[in-house]
C-alpha positions, -999 to +999 in steps of 0.1 A: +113+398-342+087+370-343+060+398-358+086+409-383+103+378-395+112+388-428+129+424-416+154+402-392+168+373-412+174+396-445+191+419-418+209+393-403+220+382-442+231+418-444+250+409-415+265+383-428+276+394-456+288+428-440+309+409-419+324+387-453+335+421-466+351+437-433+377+403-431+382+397-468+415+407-481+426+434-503+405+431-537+382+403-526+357+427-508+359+445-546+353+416-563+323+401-539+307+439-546+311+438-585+300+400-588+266+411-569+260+448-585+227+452-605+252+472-630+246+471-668+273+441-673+259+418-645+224+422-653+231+414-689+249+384-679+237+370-650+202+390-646+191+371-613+214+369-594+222+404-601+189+414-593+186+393-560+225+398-545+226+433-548+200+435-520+218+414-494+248+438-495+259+472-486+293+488-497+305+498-467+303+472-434+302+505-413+271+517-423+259+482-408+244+497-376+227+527-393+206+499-414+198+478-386+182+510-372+166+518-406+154+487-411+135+487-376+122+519-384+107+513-416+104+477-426+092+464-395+068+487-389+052+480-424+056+441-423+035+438-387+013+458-407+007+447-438+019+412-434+055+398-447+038+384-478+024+422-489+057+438-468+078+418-495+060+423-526+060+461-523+099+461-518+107+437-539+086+452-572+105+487-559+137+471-559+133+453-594+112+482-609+139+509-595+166+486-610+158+481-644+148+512-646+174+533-639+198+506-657+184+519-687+187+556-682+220+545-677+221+524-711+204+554-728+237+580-711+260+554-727+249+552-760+244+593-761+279+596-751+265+615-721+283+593-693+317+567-698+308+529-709+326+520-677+294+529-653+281+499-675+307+476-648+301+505-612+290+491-582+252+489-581+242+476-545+222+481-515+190+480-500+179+514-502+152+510-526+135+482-507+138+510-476+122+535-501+096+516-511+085+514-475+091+548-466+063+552-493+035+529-484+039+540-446+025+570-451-009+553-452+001+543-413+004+575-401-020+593-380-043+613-408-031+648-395+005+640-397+002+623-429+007+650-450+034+664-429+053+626-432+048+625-470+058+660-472+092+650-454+096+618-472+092+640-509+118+661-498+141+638-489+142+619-517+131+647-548+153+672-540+186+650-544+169+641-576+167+673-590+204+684-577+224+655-578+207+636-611+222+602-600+207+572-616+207+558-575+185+588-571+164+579-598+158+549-584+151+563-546+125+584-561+108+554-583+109+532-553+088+557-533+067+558-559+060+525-557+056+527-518+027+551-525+015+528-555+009+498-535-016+516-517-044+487-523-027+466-502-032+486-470-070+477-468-074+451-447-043+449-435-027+420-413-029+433-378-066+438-385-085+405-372-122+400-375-144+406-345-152+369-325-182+364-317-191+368-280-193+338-258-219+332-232-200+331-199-183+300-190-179+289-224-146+275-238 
C-alpha cells in the first residue's frame, strides 16, 4: 500500500462511497448517482464536479470487491512503476478525454434524433476508464515476448464490444486504452528505476 498510495485511498473513497449507497434509502442512492454522473445535464451544469465525482463511484456496491481486485491488478502495478504523479496523469487525461468525448457523440445522437434527449440525464459513473487507461500503458511492462500477446488480449477486450454493442461507455473504454498506449513517453525512466551509487571503499558510511 505504501508503494501505491494513490491506488488505496481512491479505493478506499470508492469504499466509502459504495458503502453510502448500500444504506441509503429508497431514491437517495438514485439521486447520489445522478448528482455525480458525467451525463450531458451535469456536465453542462456543474462540469467539475461532474467530471471529478463520477470517478469515486460505482453503480452497484456489489461490484465493490471485483474493483478492489481490479484495481490491485492494474493501477498498482502501473503506479510502483511509473510513479503516482505519471500513474495519475495517464488516468486522469483518459477519464476526462473518454468523458467529453463520448458526451458529445452523445450530444451529436440527440440532436440527429438517433437516441432520446433523456440519455442527456443517464447515469454516467465509474472508474472504468481510469482502469482502461492502465490496462493501456501496462503493456509497456510486460515481458517483450508476451507483449504482443497482452496487447492482443487487451484489444479484444475492449474493440470487440465497440464494434457489437456501440455504447458511448464503449466508446470511451476504447479511447481510454488509447490513451494508456499514448502515454507511452512516460515509461522511460520510470520510478522504480534509481540511478547506480557510486561504490564505497569498504568501511565507509
Amino acid at each position: 500500500m505504501r508503494s501505491s498510495p494513490g491506488t488505496h485511498l481512491w479505493l478506499a473513497v470508492i469504499a466509502v462511497t459504495s458503502l453510502t449507497l448500500a444504506l441509503s434509502p429508497a431514491g437517495l442512492d438514485t439521486y447520489f448517482l445522478h448528482r455525480n454522473s458525467s451525463n450531458l445535464h451535469q456536465l453542462a451544469h456543474h462540469p467539475v464536479r461532474a467530471l471529478l465525482g463520477s470517478a469515486f463511484w460505482i453503480e452497484d456496491p456489489a461490484d465493490l470487491l471485483l474493483y478492489a481486485v481490479l484495481f490491485e491488478v492494474l493501477h498498482a502495478p502501473v503506479e510502483r512503476w511509473l510513479g503516482t504523479a505519471r500513474w495519475l496523469f495517464t488516468v486522469a487525461t483518459a477519464h476526462i478525454t473518454a468523458t467529453l468525448v463520448s458526451q458529445q457523440v452523445v450530444l451529436l445522437a440527440i440532436r440527429d434524433h438517433d437516441v432520446p434527449r433523456s440519455m442527456a440525464h443517464v447515469v454516467d459513473i465509474g472508474v472504468s476508464y481510469g482502469l482502461a487507461a492502465s490496462a493501456g500503458i501496462l503493456t509497456y511492462r510486460i515481458a517483450r515476448r508476451r507483449r504482443w500477446l497482452y496487447l492482443a488480449a487487451v484489444l479484444a477486450f475492449f474493440l470487440v464490444p465497440l464494434f457489437v454493442d456501440r455504447t458511448y461507455t464503449d466508446l470511451g473504454h476504447a479511447l481510454s486504452l488509447a490513451t494508456g498506449l499514448a502515454c507511452y513517453p512516460l515509461t522511460r525512466h520510470p520510478a522504480h528505476e534509481k540511478p547506480v551509487a557510486p561504490e564505497q571503499r569498504p568501511g565507509a558510511n
